[in-house]
N, C-alpha and C positions, 0 to 999 in steps of 0.2 A: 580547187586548183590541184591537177595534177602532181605530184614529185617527180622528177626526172633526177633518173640514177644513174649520171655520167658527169665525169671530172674534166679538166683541164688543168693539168699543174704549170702553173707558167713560169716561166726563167726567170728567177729570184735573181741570181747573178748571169746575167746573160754570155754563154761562150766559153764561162769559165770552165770544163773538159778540156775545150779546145787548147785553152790558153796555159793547160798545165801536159806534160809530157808524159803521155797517157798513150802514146803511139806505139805498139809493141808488138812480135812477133808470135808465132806459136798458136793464132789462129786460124781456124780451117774457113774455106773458101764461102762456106753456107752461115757463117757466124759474123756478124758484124761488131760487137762488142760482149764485153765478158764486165759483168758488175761482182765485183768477192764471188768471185769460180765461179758465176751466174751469167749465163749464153744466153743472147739475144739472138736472136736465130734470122738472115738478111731476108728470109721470107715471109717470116712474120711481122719483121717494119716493114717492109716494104707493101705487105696489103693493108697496114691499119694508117699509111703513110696514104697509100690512095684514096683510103675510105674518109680521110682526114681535108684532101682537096677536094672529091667529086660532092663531100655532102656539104663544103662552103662554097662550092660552085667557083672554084677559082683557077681562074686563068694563069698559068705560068709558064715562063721560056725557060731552056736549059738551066742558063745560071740563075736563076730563080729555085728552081726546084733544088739546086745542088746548098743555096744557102737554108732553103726552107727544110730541109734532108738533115743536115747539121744541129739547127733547132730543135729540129724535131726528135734526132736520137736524142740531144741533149731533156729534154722532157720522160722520155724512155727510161733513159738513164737514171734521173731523178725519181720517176715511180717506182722502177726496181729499188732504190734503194729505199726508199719510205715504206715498201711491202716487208723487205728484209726487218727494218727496223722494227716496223709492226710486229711480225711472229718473234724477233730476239726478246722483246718484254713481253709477251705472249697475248695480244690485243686478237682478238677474234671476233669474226662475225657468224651469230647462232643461224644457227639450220629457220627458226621463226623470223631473224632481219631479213635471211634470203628471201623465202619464201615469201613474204611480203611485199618485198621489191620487184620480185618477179611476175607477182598477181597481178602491181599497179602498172607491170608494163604492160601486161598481157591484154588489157581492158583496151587497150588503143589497137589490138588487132584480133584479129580470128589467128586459131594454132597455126592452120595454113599460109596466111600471112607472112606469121613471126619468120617462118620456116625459108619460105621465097626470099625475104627481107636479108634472111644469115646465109642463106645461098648466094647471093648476091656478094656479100661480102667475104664469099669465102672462107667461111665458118658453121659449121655443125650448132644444133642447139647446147649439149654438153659441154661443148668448148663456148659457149657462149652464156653460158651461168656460170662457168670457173673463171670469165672475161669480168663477168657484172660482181663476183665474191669478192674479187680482187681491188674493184672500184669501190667498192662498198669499206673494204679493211684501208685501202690509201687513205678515205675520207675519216674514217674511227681517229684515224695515226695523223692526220693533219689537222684536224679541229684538238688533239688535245696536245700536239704540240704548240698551237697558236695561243691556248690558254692561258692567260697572264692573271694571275692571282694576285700579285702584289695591290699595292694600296695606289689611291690616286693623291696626292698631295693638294691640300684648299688651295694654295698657292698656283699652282699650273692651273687647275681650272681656271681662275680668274683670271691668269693670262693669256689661257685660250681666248676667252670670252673678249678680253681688251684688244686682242688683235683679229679677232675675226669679228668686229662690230657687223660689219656689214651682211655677216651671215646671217643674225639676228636680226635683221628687220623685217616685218611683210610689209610688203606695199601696198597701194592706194589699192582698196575691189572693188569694185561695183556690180550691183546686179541688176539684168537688163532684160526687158523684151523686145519681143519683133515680130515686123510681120515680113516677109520676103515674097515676092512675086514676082513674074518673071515679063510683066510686059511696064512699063515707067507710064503709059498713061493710066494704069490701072492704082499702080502705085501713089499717083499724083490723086485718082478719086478716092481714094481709101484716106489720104490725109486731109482732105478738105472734110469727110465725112467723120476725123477726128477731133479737127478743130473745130468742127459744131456739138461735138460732145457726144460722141459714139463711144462705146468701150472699146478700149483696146485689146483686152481680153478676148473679148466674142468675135471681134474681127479676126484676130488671129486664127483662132479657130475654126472659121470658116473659110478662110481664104489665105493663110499663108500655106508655102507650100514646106516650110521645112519642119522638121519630127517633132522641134518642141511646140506645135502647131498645140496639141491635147494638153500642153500645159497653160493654155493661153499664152503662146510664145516666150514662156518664161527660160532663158538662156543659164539662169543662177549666177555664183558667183565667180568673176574674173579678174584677171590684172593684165595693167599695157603689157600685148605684146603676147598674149595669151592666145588672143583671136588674130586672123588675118588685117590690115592693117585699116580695111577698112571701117572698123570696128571703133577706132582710136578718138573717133568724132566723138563717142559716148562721155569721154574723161574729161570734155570741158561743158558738159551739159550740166544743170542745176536739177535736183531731184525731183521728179513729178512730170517735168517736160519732155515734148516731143519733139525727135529730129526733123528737120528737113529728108528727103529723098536721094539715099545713098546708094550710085551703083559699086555694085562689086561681079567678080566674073561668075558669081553663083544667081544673080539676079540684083531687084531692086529693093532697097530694105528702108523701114521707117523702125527707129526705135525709140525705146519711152524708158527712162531713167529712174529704176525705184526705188535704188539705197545706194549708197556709198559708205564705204568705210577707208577713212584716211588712212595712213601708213603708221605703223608705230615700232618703237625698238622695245626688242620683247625683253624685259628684266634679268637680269643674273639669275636670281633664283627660282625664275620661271627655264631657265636652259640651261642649267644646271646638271639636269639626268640627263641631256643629250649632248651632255660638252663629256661627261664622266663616260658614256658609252663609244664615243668618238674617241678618247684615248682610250679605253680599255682597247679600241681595235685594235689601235694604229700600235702597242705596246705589244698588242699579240703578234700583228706582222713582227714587230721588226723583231720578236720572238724565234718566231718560226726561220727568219730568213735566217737567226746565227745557228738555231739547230740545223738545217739542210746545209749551211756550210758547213757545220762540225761535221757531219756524216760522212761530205762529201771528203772533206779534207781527208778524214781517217781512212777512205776507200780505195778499194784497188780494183784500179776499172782499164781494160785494153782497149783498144778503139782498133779495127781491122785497114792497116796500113793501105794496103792495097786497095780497098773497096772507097776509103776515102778520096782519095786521089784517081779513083776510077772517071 
């Protein structure tokens, strides 16, 4: 699987710029916002703001874009300063992270390509690796501020676990063949040809039409609600047995039932390393969320009075 080396930093506290008196004068008409003496420049949001709609292919009216505008500095705003913070404790990205990032994108185009692609975006390739160094250091500067080292307490685990029983359970699976065919009198001879004691296997393979056809229609293992609903007939069959003739909008299906595995609640000290990994997250979030507001809070940021209200 490919890496893709681009961020989204989402609105930890959503608005809050907005919400604190950050409106000031003394910027020039090409500047949209100033993060600690640091210029956002209104033409450079304003093309990474389109490249931002046209590649989610989204539809908006005026006052749509004027709220999605707001969010979006507010996101701007938040990178600059996680970059700032980055270079203050001196967090770097080596000339070999670059380079490597830049290989694994390179591999999904030809140079010419790349080139058309940042053309389009109205961006040079140079200014388009000091775009990707920048992504590269936000991500350094945010994974080790989400880092939570402290200890997890026996106690909170077990209370994760007592109140999220229901996470812990798998449900009822069973694993199924079939044969599907696309005419019901064919369907109807294939089952009388079963119930005389034909395999079901070899039939399959000879005449269903769908892909686990080479496996002797071996579907593997599922739970309700897993497959389309016509499937659901399978979870009151006994194992070994054959269905009756099931239409669905893909064709007509016979299936044969050949394990079941009932539902069971998986032990404490079986989810245990997934109860421990699940708070370490959730203790690095809410880590990170009070650093980006400390930052925020210490920061002196203008917002371009005029352009807001434009």
């Amino acid at each position: 699987m490919k890496r893709k080396f681009s961020i989204t930093i989402s609105i930890i506290i959503p608005f809050l710029i907005w919400g604190c008196n950050h409106f000031g004068g003394g910027l020039s008409e090409d500047v949209i916002a100033e993060v600690n003496g640091e210029e956002i420049k209104v033409k450079e949001f304003d093309l990474e703001l389109k490249d931002l709609i046209l590649g989610k292919e989204m539809e908006v009216n005026r006052e749509q874009i004027k709220e999605l505008r707001k969010a979006y500095l507010d996101q701007v705003i938040e990178r600059r300063l996680i970059l700032q913070e980055a270079k203050r404790i001196g967090i770097e990205v080596s000339r070999g992270e670059l380079d490597l990032a830049i290989e694994e994108i390179k591999k999904d185009y030809l140079e010419e390509e790349l080139r058309e692609k940042l053309l389009l975006k109205g961006i040079n390739l140079e200014q388009w690796k000091i775009n990707l160094e920048e992504r590269l250091l936000a991500e350094k500067m945010i994974q080790r501020a989400r880092r939570y080292e402290g200890k997890i307490d026996e106690r909170e685990i077990l209370e994760y676990y007592e109140t999220h029983r229901t996470s812990f359970q798998i449900p009822l699976r069973v694993r199924v063949r079939q044969i599907v065919v696309s005419d019901e009198q064919e369907a109807l001879n294939i089952l009388r040809q079963l119930k005389k004691g034909a395999k079901f296997e070899k039939i399959a393979k000879e005449k269903s039409l769908g892909p686990e056809r080479i496996y002797g229609g071996d579907l593997g293992y599922f739970s309700q609600g897993e497959k389309p609903s016509q499937f659901d007939h399978v979870f009151g069959m006994e194992v070994g047995s054959i269905s009756k003739v099931v239409k669905s909008p893909y064709g007509y299906h016979i299936f044969k039932l050949e394990e079941r595995i009932e539902s069971r609640q998986i032990p404490f000290q079986e989810a245990r390393s997934r109860i421990i990994e699940e708070l370490l997250q959730r203790k690095g979030e809410k880590k990170y969320e009070e650093w980006l507001r400390g930052i925020k809070g210490k920061a002196k940021i203008k917002i371009n009075k005029k352009w807001f209200r434009s």
